[in-house]
N, C-alpha and C positions, 0 to 999 in steps of 0.2 A: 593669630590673635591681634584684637585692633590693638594699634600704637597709640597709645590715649597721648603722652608726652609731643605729640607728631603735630596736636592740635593745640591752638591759642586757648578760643575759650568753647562750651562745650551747650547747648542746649538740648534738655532733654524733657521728652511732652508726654507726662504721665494722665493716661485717660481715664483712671480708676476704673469703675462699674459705669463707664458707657460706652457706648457704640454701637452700629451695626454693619452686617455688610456691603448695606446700600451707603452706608456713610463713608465707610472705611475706600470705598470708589471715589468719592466726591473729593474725600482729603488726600487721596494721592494723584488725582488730578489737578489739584490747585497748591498742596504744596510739595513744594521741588527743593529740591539740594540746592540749585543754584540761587533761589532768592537769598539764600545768606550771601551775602557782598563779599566778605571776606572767605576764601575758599579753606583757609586756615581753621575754620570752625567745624564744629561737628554737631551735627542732629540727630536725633537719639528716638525712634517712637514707642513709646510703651503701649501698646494695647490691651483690651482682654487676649486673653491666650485664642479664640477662637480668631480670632482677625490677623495671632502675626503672621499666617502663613500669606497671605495676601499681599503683603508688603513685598514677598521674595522677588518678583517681576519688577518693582522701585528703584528708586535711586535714593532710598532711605534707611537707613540703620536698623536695627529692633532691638528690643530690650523686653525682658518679663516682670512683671510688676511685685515678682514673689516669686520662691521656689520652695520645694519641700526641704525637710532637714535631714529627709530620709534618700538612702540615694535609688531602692525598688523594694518588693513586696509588697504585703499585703496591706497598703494604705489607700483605702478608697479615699478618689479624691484629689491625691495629691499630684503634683507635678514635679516630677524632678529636672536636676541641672543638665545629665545627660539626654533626657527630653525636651527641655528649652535651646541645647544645642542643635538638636535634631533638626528642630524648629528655624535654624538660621539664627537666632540670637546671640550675639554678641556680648549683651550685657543685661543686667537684673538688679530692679532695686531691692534693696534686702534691709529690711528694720525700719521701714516706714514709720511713723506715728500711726498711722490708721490700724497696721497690723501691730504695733504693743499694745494699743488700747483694743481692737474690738475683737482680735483674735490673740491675745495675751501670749504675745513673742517676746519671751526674755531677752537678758542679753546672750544665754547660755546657746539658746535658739538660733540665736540669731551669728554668734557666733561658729555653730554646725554650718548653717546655712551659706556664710562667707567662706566655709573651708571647701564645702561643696562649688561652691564657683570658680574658685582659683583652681581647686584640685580639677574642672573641667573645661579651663581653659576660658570661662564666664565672665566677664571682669564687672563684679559687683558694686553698684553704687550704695553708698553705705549710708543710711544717714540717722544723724543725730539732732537732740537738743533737747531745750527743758520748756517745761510749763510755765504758766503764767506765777505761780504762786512761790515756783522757783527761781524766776527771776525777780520777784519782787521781793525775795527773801533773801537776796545779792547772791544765789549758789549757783548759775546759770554755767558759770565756768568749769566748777568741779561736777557738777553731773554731768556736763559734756564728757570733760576726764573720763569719769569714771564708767560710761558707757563705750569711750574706744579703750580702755584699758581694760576693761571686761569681756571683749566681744573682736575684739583685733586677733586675726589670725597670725601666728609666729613668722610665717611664711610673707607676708605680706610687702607689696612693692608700691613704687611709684609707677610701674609698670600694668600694677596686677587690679588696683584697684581706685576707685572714687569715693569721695567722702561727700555727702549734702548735708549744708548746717540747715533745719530747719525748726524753727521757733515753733512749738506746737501751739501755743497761743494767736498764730498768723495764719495757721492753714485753715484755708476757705472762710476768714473772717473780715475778710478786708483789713484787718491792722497789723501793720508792718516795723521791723524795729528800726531809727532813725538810719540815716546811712550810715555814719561815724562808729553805732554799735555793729552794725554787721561786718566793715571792716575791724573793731576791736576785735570781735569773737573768731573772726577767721584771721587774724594775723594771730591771737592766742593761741590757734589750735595749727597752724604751720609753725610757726618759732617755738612754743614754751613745752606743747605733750609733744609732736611729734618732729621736733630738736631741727628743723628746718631740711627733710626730707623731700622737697616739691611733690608733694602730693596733692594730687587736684582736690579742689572743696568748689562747692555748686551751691546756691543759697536757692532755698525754697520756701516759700508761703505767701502765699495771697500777692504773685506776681500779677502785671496786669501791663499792658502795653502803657497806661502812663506813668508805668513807674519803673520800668525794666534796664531804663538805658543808664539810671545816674547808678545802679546798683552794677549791672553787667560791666562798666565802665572802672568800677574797683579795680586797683589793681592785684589785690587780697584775694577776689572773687576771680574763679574758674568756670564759671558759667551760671546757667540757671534749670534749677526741678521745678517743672511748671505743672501743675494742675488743669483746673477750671479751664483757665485760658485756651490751653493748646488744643479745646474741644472747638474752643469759640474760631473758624476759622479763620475771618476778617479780621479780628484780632490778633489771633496767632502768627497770621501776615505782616502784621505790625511789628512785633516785636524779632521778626527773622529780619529784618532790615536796619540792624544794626551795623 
């Protein structure tokens, strides 16, 4: 199982619903594990599931961008944890925003889903955060709360798993919350819910190589869940040179 605690900080390039395999060539011809300078780092690539096998021949990590909650039978469709293993993957982000809004993952869901990774040796990146109208409503903290207190597996390590804070009001809008509040929200969710634990947290929304280095540079901050970006590949360059 990877040793997450083995690494500083953590980058991982979630490519939602794009790709191909003529692309998925290109991106591992130009990016390489060792453009990160610090060898201490880790890169993470999430693909569609049709492309992670591609990766196997790389000098790059993989990750699933979802799993089922089921672990076989009869679910057309779905993918499970012991199939994502199959797969070479290492790790899987699990409770997205995209998947509670457009495919309606509770926390309940998402919770099977977290047990199913740990129980296969997966080490799920977890991630959370609140909308626009709950953070303008000052509750931004306690629905944090209450989404890892409703969905955190009993089992759960600094070992076993990652947390992504990401602001659902930031993903893929370009607006981003000042630096000050992303370290606020991730020193609250290290020291006050999870009692000072070191468990990694990775901040996600609407990164962008000119804004990646003052955030990445927290020291609150465990890394970065990049989107958009990590398709962009001259970009993506940028921001692996930290």
């Amino acid at each position: 199982m990877l040793k997450i605690q083995d690494f500083n900080k953590l980058i991982v390039a979630n490519w939602k619903l794009n790709g191909s395999f003529s692309f998925t060539k290109e991106y591992m011809d130009q990016i390489r594990f060792k453009t990160i300078k610090n060898q201490k780092n880790c890169l993470i690539i999430c693909p569609p599931v049709p492309y992670i096998s591609e990766f196997k021949s790389s000098n790059l990590l993989t990750g699933g961008q979802d799993c089922s909650r089921y672990i076989n039978g009869a679910y057309t469709g779905e993918i499970s944890t012991k199939m994502l293993k199959d797969m070479g993957c290492q790790i899987c982000i699990v409770g997205h925003s995209e998947r509670r809004e457009f495919f309606n993952d509770s926390n309940e869901i998402i919770h099977e889903k977290l047990n199913n990774c740990i129980e296969d040796k997966i080490i799920p990146i977890f991630c959370i955060g609140e909308n626009l109208n709950q953070r303008k409503e000052g509750r931004a903290k306690q629905v944090i709360k209450d989404q890892l207190m409703a969905s955190l597996p009993k089992d759960y390590s600094d070992e076993n798993i990652i947390l992504a804070y990401e602001p659902l009001w930031a993903i893929g809008s370009g607006l981003i919350p000042k630096i000050d509040e992303i370290s606020e929200i991730h020193s609250y969710i290290k020291e006050e819910v999870l009692n000072n634990q070191n468990i990694k947290i990775l901040y996600g929304g609407s990164v962008k190589a000119e804004n990646y280095k003052k955030i990445i540079d927290l020291k609150e901050v465990d890394g970065l869940l990049i989107g958009g970006a990590s398709i962009q590949i001259a970009e993506f360059k940028k921001i692996l040179e930290f």
